[in-house]
N, C-alpha and C positions, 0 to 999 in steps of 0.2 A: 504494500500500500504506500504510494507518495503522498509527502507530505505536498500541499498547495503550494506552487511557487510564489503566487502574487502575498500570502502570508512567508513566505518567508521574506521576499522584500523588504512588507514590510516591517519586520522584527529587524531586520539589517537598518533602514533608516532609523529607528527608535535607539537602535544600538550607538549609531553614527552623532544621533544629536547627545546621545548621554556619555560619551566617552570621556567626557574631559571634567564631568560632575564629582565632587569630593566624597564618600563615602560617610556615612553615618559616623563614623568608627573616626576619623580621620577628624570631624569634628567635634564629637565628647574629647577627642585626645585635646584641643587643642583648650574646651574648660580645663582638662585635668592639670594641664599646664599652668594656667593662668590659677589655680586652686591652691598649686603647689607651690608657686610663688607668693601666693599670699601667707601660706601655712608650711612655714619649710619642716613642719613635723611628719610631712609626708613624702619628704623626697629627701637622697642623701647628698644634694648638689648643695653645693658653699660658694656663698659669694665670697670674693675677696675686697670689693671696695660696692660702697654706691652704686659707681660708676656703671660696675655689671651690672647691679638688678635696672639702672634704669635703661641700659639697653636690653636686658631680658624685654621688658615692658614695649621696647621699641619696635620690638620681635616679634612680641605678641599682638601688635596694631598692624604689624607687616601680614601676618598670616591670618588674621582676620579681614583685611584686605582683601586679599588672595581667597579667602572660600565665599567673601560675599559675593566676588565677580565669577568665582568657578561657580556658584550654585543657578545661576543667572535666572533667580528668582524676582528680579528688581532690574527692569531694563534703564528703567530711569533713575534710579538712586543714582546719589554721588556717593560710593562705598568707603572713597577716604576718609569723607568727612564723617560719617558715622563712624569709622573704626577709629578716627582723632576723639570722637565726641565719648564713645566709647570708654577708651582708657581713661580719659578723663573723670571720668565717675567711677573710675577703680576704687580712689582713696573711701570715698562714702560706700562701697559695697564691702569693703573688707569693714566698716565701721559698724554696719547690719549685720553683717557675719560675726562680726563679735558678739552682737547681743547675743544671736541663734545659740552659740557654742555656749556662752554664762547662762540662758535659760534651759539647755540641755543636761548643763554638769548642776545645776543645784535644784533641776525639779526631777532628777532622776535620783535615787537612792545607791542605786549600783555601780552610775559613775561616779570612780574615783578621782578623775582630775580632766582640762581641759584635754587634755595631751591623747587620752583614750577615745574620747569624743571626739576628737577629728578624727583621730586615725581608723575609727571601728564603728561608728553610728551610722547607719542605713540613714539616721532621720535627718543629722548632718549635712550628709551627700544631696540626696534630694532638695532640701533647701538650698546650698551652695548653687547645686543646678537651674533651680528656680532661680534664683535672686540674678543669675546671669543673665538667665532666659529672660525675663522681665525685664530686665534693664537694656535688653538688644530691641525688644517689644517697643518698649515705650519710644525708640527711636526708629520707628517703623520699618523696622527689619522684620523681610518675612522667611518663612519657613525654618532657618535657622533656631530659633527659638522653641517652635514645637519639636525640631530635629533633639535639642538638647532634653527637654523636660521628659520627650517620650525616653529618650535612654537611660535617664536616671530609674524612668518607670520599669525600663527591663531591669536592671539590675538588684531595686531596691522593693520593689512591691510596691510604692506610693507615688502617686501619680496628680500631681499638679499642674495645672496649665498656667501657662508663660501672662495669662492675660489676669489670673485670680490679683486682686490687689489684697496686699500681707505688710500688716505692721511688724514691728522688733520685740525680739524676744520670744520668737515661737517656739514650740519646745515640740519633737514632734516622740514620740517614746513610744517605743517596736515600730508601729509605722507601716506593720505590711498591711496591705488592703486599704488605705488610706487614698480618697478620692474630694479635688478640690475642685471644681469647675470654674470655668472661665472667667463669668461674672463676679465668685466669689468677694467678699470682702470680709479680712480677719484681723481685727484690733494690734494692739499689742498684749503682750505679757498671756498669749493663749496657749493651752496645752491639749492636744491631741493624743488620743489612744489609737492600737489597730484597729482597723476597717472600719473611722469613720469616713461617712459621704455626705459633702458636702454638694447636694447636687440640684436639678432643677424638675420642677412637676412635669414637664412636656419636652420631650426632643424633635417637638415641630420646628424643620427647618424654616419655616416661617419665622420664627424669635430668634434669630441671628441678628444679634448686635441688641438684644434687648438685655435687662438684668433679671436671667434666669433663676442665679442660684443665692444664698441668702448671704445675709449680713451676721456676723458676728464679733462682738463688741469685747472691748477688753476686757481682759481678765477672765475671762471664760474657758471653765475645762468641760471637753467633753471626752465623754468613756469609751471603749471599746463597741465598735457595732455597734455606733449611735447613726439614726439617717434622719437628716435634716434637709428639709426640700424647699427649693420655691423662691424666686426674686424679692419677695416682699414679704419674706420669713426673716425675723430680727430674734437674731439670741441676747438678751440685755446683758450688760456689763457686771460681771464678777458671778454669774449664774454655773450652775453647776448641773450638764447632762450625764444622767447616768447611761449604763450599757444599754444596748440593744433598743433605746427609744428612738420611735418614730413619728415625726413632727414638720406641719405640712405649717403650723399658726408660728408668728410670735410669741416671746414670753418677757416679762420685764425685766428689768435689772435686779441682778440678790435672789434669782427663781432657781429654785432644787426642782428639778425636772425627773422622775426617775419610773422604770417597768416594773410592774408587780409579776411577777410569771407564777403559774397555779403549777405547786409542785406537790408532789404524795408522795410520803413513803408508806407501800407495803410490806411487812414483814412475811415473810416465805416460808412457813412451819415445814418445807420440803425442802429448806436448803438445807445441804449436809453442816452439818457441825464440825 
């Protein structure tokens, strides 16, 4: 049986225009990069003066350069000037990134020190990814940003979009199954368990560009397997969701939110002894 020529054409043209596009892989390398200069607790490279890290940095505006034009997602950007504008709000992203890391090492019990927490927190990483992703976002870079935030989600299990807005001091603790939607808005000083979803009532592609997914106010912990829906769902300030609730309303500020589940124990006169 032959395969149809006029399909293979054209899978050869599709190949032709994609040959020179950068690799997924090629651009999480180049956050880990810019990561690892912020946090040299994770790489074994030494600068010897200044001078290096601020050509690292030069380095790393060169090569974001280079994948904004390779990904040729943006016919008309001017890719320099983003990737100048870019570095330029390094100083302020490593200064978010510090809260992340202080709200991780002292709302976690197990973390012993910053040092652990960069180097081994899923909920770290993910943030880190985010706060990039966002910050390429806001200077209306496309595709790159959801490139970054979906790989944080392969590796880490929590899955943020480049577009959620996130104040300082998030603290994200295990973190796997954890879902933030686009719209999202998350105070400062909030704490996250696994798998919650912060997500929206309707995936009509018709509410593209509307505020799907909810508001949540500082100081707010929610628990494991908490799902919170909805554009015009507000969690008040310093409120407390337990596990596994599901909440479509607002609640006000100082609100203990929590699931009663109907459980039985029966005793078994036929279990062995």
């Amino acid at each position: 049986m032959e395969i149809n020529k006029e399909f293979i054409q054209t899978l050869f043209k599709r190949q032709q225009r994609s040959q020179a596009l950068p690799s997924n892989q090629s651009i999480a390398d180049w956050a880990f990069h810019l990561i690892g200069l912020l946090f040299p607790e994770l790489t074994d490279k030494i600068y010897n003066s200044p001078e290096e890290i601020e050509a690292e940095f030069l380095q790393l505006q060169k090569d974001l350069n280079h994948l904004l034009n390779a990904t040729q997602a943006c016919k008309n950007c001017n890719n320099d000037v983003i990737a100048k504008q870019f570095i330029s709000r390094v100083s302020a992203l490593y200064d978010t990134l510090k809260t992340d890391i202080s709200a991780l090492t002292s709302g976690d019990p197990a973390a012993n020190n910053e040092f652990e927490v960069i180097r081994t927190y899923p909920g770290f990483w993910a943030i880190a990814f985010y706060r990039i992703a966002h910050e390429l976002l806001l200077l209306n870079t496309p595709l790159i940003p959801r490139i970054l935030t979906e790989y944080a989600h392969s590796k880490t299990g929590i899955d943020i979009h480049p577009g959620a807005q996130i104040g300082e001091y998030l603290c994200i603790d295990h973190g796997t199954g954890i879902v933030i939607g686009e719209t999202a808005i998350i105070g400062n000083h909030v704490k996250l368990y696994q798998g919650v979803t912060l997500g929206a009532l309707s995936v009509s592609k018709s509410l593209a560009g509307v505020k799907r997914h909810p508001t949540v106010e500082d100081g707010v912990v929610i628990y494991s397997n908490a799902t919170i829906l909805g554009g015009e769902t507000v969690i008040g300030a310093n409120s407390i969701i337990g596990g596994n609730v599901w909440l479509t309303k607002s609640v006000p500020a100082n609100s203990t939110v929590y699931h009663t589940p109907s459980i039985r124990v029966i005793e078994n006169s036929n279990f062995p002894s």
